[in-house]
Structures are given as C-alpha cells and as structure tokens.
N, C-alpha and C positions, 0 to 999 in steps of 0.2 A: 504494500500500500504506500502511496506517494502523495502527500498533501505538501500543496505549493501553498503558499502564504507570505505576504508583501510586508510583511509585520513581522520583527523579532517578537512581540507580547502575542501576538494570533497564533506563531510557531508554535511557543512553550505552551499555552492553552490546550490547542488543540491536542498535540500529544497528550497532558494531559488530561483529557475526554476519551483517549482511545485506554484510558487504563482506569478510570474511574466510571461508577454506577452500571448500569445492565452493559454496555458495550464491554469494558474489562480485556481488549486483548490480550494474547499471548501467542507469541508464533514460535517460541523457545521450548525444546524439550529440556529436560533437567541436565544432561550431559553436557549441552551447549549453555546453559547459565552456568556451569561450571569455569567455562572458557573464556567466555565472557568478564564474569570476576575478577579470574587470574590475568583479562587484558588491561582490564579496571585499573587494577590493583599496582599492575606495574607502571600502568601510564601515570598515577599518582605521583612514586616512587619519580618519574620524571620530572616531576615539577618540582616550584620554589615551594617551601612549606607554607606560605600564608597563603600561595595558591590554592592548596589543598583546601581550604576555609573556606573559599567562595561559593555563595549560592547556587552557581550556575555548574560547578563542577560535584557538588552533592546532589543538586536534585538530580543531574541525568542518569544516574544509575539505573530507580527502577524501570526507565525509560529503557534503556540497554538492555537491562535484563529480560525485558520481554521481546526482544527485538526491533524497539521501534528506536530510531534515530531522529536526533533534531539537527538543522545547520542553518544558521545566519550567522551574518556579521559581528555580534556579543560574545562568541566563545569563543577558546584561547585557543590555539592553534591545538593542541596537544588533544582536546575536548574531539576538536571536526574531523581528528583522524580515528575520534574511534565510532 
C-alpha cells in the first residue's frame, strides 16, 4: 500500500490510521518483526544519542514493525533508509 501525501503532519496521520481502530494493519509475520528490530536497533546505534530522543525517531517503530513506512522531508536521513 502506497499513500502519497503533500503534508509531513497528513504523512504521520495517516500511517497512523493504518495501525489504529478497526483498520489495524499488519503485513509483518513474526520472523520478519524480528529483523526488523534488529535493523531498528542498529540504525539507533548509528546515530548521535540525543538523536535517539526525538519524536520522530520513536514513534516510527511501531510503524516498521508492521511494515508500513513513512518518508518526507522531517526525518533524518538514517530514519528514510529504513
């Protein structure tokens, strides 16, 4: 699924819409949130530590973890490669 959106605040909305109330995706089986984690986790490890802090680098996890991606212009380069 691919939603275009001219809006960084319409972006992060909408994803989250596809993970909240009746809709709730998931396209991730349990193996693959596994790897996922582990890409998380290291792409962290990459950054400065106050980066780590930022809103925008915690919420998109449970984004990832279900397989839905966001990308605008507000996230840190490290963010849009995963």
């Amino acid at each position: 699924v691919i939603v275009f959106s001219f809006s960084r605040r319409q972006c992060e909305e909408h994803a989250k819409a596809l993970t909240k109330g009746k809709t709730q995706l998931d396209f991730t089986t349990t193996e693959q949130k596994e790897v996922i984690k582990q890409i998380y986790d290291n792409a962290l490890l990459c950054m400065a530590e106050e980066d780590r802090d930022l809103e925008c680098v915690r919420e998109i996890y449970p984004f990832l973890e279900r397989g839905i991606g966001i990308h605008h212009g507000g996230l840190l380069p490290i963010i849009k490669e995963l």
